[in-house]
Phi, psi and omega in degrees: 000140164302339188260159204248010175190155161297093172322110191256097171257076201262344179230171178227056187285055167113309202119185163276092184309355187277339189241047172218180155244129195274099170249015181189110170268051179260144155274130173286104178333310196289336172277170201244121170256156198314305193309334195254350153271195197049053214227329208209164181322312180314303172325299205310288219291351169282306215308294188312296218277357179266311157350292221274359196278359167295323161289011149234044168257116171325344187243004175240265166232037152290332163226257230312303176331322174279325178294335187253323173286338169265317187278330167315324154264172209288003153258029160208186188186175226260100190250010217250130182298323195295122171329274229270347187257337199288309175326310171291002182240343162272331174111034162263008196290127174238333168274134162278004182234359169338136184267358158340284201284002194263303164270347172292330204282284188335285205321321222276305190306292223307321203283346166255337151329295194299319170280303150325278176328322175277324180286357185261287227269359202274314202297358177248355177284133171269113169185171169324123187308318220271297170304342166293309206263347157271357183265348178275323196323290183302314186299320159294337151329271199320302198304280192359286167315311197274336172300295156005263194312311189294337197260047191238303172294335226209328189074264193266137178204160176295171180241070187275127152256017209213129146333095160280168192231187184267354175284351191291114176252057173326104180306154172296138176246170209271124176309005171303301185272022142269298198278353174286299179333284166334285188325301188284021180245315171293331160327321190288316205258037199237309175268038165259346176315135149267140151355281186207143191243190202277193171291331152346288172246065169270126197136317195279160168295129193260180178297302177299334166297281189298335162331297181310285215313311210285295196324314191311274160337318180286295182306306164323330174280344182069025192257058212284336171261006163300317185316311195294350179278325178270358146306320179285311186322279202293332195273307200177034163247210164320274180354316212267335229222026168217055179261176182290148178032035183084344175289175176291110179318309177230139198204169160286159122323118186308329155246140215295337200277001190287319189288039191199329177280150175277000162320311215236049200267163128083071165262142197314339174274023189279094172292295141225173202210165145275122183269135176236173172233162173253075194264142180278185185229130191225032163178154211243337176268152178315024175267199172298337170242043182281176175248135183284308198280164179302115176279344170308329165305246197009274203318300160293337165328158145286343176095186190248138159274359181238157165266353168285345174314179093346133160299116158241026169112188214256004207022064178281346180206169244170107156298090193315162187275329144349299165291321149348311185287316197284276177349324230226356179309308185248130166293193196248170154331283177295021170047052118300190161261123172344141195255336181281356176300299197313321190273346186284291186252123129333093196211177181256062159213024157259137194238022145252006168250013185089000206057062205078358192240135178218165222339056177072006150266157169254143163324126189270158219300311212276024175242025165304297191291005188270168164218166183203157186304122155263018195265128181116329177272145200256056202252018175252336175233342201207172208231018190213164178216116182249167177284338168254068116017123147286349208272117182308170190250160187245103181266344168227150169226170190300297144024277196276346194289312185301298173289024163266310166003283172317325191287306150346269131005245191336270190343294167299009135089053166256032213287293199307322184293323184323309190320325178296325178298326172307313187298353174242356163283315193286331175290335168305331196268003184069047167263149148305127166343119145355292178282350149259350191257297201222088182274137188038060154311154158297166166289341171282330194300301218299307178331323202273322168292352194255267184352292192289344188285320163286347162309249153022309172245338168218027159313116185122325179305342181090019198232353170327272195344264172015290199294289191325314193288344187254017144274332177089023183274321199257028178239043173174106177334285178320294152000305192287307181300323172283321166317315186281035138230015162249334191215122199259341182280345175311318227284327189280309196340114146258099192322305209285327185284313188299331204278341175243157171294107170297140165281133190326135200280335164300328187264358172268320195284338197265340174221136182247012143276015158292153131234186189272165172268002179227000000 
């Protein structure tokens, strides 16, 4: 099996206490209370495993989280009638309770409420020592990740560490200290981590996950050599030198289009990914019977041409051509097309999409010239786009850890040493070599080249934003400026409003230790 566990919702332990209320204080018989868990092995491992059960909450990465991180920067843009998701992705946004930005806030909040509770109660459970502290491991991982997203989106947010209550009115913490955290959870949890786990638990968090992660964390900060020490575990440490027969723990997959389908899940190039399943959905809550799948097809489809077609989505979003154009700067060795055009766009010069005909439709005439991410989309099996998507999602693949790695290398005026990491992304894709085409950049040349190696190799992926905010594009007007000629919704962009996510105005009205973000 593909999946990294039997989903275990054995307990409901309250929710994210920062955002309900107690309006009838009876206890339910029929429910397992907080006092009577946490007693055993088992316990720990539901604890955890209700953590990873966060991740199919509409607000972490089953949607939104993907809906926002990509067309908000400047290679897609809002193609979509619902009013209120076009606003939030151009920069118009006038609700401040949008639930996009509402549930990424809830969601997010729920998985670390959750994670709290195994890092407070699992250190008191009698069971194997070795397993407990990887089960801390994993939880602290998760906050990590989810802390991640939030100060990535939000900036200043609580810093909640403790089992909240419904009385708790947590104050904002200065993103310095939301991001000292990440680090230090991740610090914690990494050597406690394995390597790899059986087939079983393909899925759960690894050593090399937090590595990437620390690395990750670092480098948003521009804090390039701590990025590059946690980088080396997976590049050219332990990490790299503890796969089977001798191979390599992590490496690319020859083929570039294996990361995105669900054949070919949790593959060496794989750090970590979220597992999904295409279960239908009969709650809206995270249990055994939620719906499992990547909610994303819908949203990124292109939609239909007939109204008797198959749904292939809803066409809410939309790639710019742009990106097309950076793919067509260079052929391959074999005076070809970059082969990652294909798998990256939907376009009428892709010939795995038919030449305008895409999930077995043809394109209508006056949508030729649009093009949209296909990564992810399920138009390699099926003739349709459902809310249960089987295709996991890869929130870090090796790939970007070797260009960050280079990006890493440069900052530190390592230029020369960079160049090889570039160079095995670009061989995968059959481009000629860096280090033969454009030999001895400055380190500002390499950047801007590192800038387009990432277009290219990881458009789609959720990793845009990210670059732009560790770039410095969305703090400096000229900046601003150059984006509104690749993306006309920059033309709205306001630094002081735009560059953060307002916190929902439902978490404003309930604490009055927020303040808005604008």
């Amino acid at each position: 099996m593909k999946k990294i566990f039997s989903y275990i919702m054995a307990f409901a332990l309250a929710g994210v206490a920062m955002s309900c209320e107690h309006t009838l204080d009876i206890e339910n018989p029929n429910e397992i209370s907080e006092q009577s868990f946490w007693r055993s092995e088992n316990d720990a491992l539901a604890g955890v495993n209700a953590v990873y059960g966060a991740f199919y909450r509409n607000g972490t990465y089953a949607r939104w989280l993907q809906m926002y991180l990509n067309p908000r920067s400047d290679d897609g843009f809002a193609s979509t009638g619902w009013g209120e998701l076009r606003s939030t992705i151009d920069f118009t946004q006038v609700d401040l309770n949008f639930e996009g930005t509402r549930n990424i806030w809830d969601h997010h909040y729920r998985a670390i409420f959750r994670a709290n509770q195994v890092i407070t109660n699992v250190p008191n459970i009698q069971m194997d020592e070795t397993l407990k502290q990887r089960y801390i491991g994993e939880a602290k991982f998760l906050r990590a990740l989810h802390y991640f997203n939030m100060v990535s989106l939000f900036r200043s947010v609580p810093l909640v560490l403790e089992p909240s209550r419904p009385t708790d009115l947590p104050p904002q913490s200065s993103e310095e200290a939301v991001w000292a955290q990440i680090k230090k959870d991740l610090s914690e949890a990494a050597p406690n981590l394995p390597a790899k786990y059986d087939a079983a638990n393909l899925g759960r968090v690894t050593k090399g996950a937090a590595y990437a992660l620390l690395g990750k964390a670092h480098l948003q900060q521009r804090e390039y050599q701590q990025a590059l020490d946690a980088f080396a575990w997976l590049v050219d440490g332990n990490g790299a030198r503890l796969g089977l027969s001798g191979n390599d723990l992590y490496d690319l997959v020859p083929n570039y289009r294996d990361n995105f389908l669900h054949t070919t899940e949790n593959n060496r190039e794989s750090v970590f990914e979220v597992q999904f399943l295409a279960l239908q959905s009969t709650t809206d809550e995270d249990a055994p019977t939620s719906n499992l799948g990547n909610q994303r097809g819908p949203f990124f489809g292109p939609g239909r041409r007939n109204q008797g077609d198959p749904q292939a989505g809803f066409n809410d979003i939309q790639m710019h051509r742009w990106v097309i154009d950076e793919f067509m700067e260079e052929r391959t060795t074999s005076n070809g097309v970059d082969p990652r055009l294909y798998v990256t766009a939907i376009y009428n010069g892709n010939p795995e999409t038919f030449y305008g005909r895409t999930f077995g439709q043809l394109v209508p005439d006056d949508q030729m010239q649009r093009a949209w991410y296909r990564k992810y989309l399920n138009d390699y099996h099926r003739q349709d786009e459902t809310f249960e998507g089987p295709i996991n999602f890869r929130v870090i693949r090796y790939a970007d850890v070797l260009l960050m790695y280079a990006e890493c290398l440069n900052g530190l005026n390592r230029t020369s040493e960079a160049y090889q990491y570039v160079d095995r992304v670009r061989r995968r894709a059959g481009l000629a070599t860096l280090t033969a085409t454009k030999p001895g950049l400055s380190a500002a040349a390499f950047l801007q080249q590192l800038m387009h190696e990432r277009v290219t190799e990881l458009t789609g992926e959720s990793t845009r934003w990210l670059d732009l905010l560790r770039w410095g594009y969305l703090d400096d007007q000229s900046r601003i400026n150059e984006l509104k000629t690749r993306d006309p919704e920059f033309n709205n962009f306001d630094i002081g409003r735009d560059k953060w996510l307002p916190i929902p105005q439902s978490e404003l009205d309930i604490n009055p230790n927020l303040s808005q973000n604008f």
